[in-house]
C-alpha positions in Angstrom: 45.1 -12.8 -46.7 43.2 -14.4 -43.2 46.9 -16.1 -43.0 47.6 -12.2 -41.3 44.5 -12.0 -39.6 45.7 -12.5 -36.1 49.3 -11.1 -36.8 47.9 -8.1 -38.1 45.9 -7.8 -34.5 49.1 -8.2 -32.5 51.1 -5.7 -34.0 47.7 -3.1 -33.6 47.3 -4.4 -30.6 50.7 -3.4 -29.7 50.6 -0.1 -31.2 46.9 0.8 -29.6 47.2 -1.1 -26.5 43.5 -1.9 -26.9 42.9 -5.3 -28.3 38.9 -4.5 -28.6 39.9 -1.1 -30.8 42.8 -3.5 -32.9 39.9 -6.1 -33.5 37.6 -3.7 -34.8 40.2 -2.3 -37.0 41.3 -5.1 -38.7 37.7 -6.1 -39.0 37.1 -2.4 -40.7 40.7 -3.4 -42.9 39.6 -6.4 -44.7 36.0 -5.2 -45.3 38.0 -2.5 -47.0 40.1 -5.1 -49.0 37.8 -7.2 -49.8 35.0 -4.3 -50.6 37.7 -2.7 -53.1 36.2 -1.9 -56.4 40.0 -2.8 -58.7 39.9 -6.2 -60.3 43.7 -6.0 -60.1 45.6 -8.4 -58.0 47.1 -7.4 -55.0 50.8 -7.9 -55.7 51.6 -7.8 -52.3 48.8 -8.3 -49.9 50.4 -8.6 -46.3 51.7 -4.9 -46.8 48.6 -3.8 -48.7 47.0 -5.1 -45.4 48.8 -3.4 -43.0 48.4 0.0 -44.8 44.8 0.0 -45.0 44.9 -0.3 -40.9 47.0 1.9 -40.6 45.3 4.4 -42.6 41.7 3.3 -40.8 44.0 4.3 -37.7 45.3 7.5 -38.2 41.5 8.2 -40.1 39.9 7.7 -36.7 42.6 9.8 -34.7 41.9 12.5 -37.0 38.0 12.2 -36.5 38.7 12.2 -32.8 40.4 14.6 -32.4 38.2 17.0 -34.6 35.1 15.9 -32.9 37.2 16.7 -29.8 37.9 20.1 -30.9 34.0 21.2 -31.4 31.7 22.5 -28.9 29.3 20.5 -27.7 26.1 21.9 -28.6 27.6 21.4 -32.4 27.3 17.7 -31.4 23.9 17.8 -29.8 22.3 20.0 -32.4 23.9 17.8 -35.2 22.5 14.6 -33.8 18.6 16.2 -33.0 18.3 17.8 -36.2 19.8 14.3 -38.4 16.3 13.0 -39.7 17.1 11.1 -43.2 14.8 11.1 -46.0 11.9 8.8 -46.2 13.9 7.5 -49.5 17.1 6.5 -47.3 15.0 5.0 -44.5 13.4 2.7 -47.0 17.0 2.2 -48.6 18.1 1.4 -45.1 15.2 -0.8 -44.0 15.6 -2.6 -47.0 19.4 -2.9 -46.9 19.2 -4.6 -43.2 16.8 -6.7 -44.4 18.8 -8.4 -47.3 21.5 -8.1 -44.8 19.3 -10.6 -42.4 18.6 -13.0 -45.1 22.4 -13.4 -46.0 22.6 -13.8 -42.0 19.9 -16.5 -42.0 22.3 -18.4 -45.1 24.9 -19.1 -42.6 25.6 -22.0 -40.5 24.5 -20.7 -36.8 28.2 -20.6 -35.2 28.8 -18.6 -38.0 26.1 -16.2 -37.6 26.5 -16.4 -33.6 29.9 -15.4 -34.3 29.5 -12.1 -36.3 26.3 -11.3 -34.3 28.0 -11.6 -31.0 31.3 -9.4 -32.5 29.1 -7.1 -34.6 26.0 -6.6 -32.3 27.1 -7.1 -28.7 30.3 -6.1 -29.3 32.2 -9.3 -27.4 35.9 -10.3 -27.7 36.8 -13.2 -29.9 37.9 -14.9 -26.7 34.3 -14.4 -25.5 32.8 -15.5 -28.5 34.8 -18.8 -28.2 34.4 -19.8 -24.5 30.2 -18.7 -25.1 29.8 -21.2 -28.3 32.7 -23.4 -27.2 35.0 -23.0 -30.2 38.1 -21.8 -30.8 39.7 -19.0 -31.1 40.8 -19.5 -34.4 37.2 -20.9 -35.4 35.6 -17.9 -34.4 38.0 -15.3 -36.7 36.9 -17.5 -39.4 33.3 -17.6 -39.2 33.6 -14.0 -38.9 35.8 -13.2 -41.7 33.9 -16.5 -43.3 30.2 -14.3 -42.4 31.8 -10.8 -44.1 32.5 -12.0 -46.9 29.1 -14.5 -47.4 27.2 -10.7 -47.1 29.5 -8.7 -48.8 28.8 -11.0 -52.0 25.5 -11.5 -51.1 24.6 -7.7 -50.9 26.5 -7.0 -54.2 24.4 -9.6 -55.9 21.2 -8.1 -54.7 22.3 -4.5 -55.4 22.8 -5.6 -59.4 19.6 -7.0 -60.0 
C-alpha cells in the first residue's frame, strides 16, 4: 500500500489544490487502513485507498460547512465550557506518554520526520531539505513512525 502513497497525494492534490490539506489526508487515510479492526485482506487495496480519502474528504466538507453554518457564540461557549473528566485527562496524559516512548523507539530521522509533520506542521519537502533526506525518505519514516506507534499503542492497550 505506501507504493500509492505519493500517487494518492497527486490526484488529492489535484482535486484540493492544497498539497498541505492532500498530505494531511492521506496521512488521516492510511491511519484509517492500517487502524481498521477486519482481519480480512484487502482484496483490492489501491481503490480501498482512494475511498477512504475520499470519504475523509467529503467528512471534512461536511464538518465545515456545519461548523460554518453555526453562530459563533455556539463555538465560543462550546470551547469554554469543554473541561474533560479527571478520568480522561489521566487517560490522555497517559496515552501521550506511551505515545512518547514509542517515539523515543525510533531512529531520530524517523522521529524528526513525524515530529516535524505532526507537530510543526512542515511540508515533506521541508522536512527533507531541514534533515537532508529525501523526499521519498521522509514519506517513509513517517508512514515507517505511524505504524511503529500504532502497534505499539495496541500492545500497551491489551496488557
Amino acid at each position: 500500500m505506501e507504493s500509492y502513497y505519493r500517487e494518492l497525494i497527486c490526484f488529492l492534490n489535484a482535486k484540493l489544490g492544497n498539497r498541505q490539506v492532500a498530505e494531511d489526508v492521506v496521512h488521516d487515510a492510511y491511519v484509517r487502513v492500517l487502524e481498521r479492526a477486519s482481519d480480512t485482506p484487502i482484496e483490492q487495496p489501491r481503490a480501498f485507498l482512494y475511498r477512504t480519502a475520499l470519504n475523509l474528504v467529503i467528512d471534512g466538507h461536511r464538518r465545515n460547512t456545519l461548523r460554518q453554518a453555526e453562530p459563533l457564540e455556539v463555538l465560543d461557549s462550546e470551547e469554554r465550557f469543554f473541561s474533560p473528566s479527571p478520568q480522561v485527562s489521566l487517560d490522555h496524559r497517559q496515552r501521550l506518554d506511551m505515545l512518547g516512548s514509542a517515539l523515543a523507539e525510533l531512529s531520530p530521522p524517523c522521529r524528526d520526520s513525524f515530529l516535524l509533520r505532526k507537530l510543526e506542521g512542515l511540508s515533506h519537502l521541508q522536512i527533507a531539505e531541514r534533515l537532508n533526506l529525501s523526499r521519498s525518505v521522509v514519506e517513509k519514516h513517517i508512514v515507517n513512525a505511524m505504524k511503529h506507534c500504532r502497534v505499539r499503542m495496541r500492545e500497551w492497550d491489551s496488557h
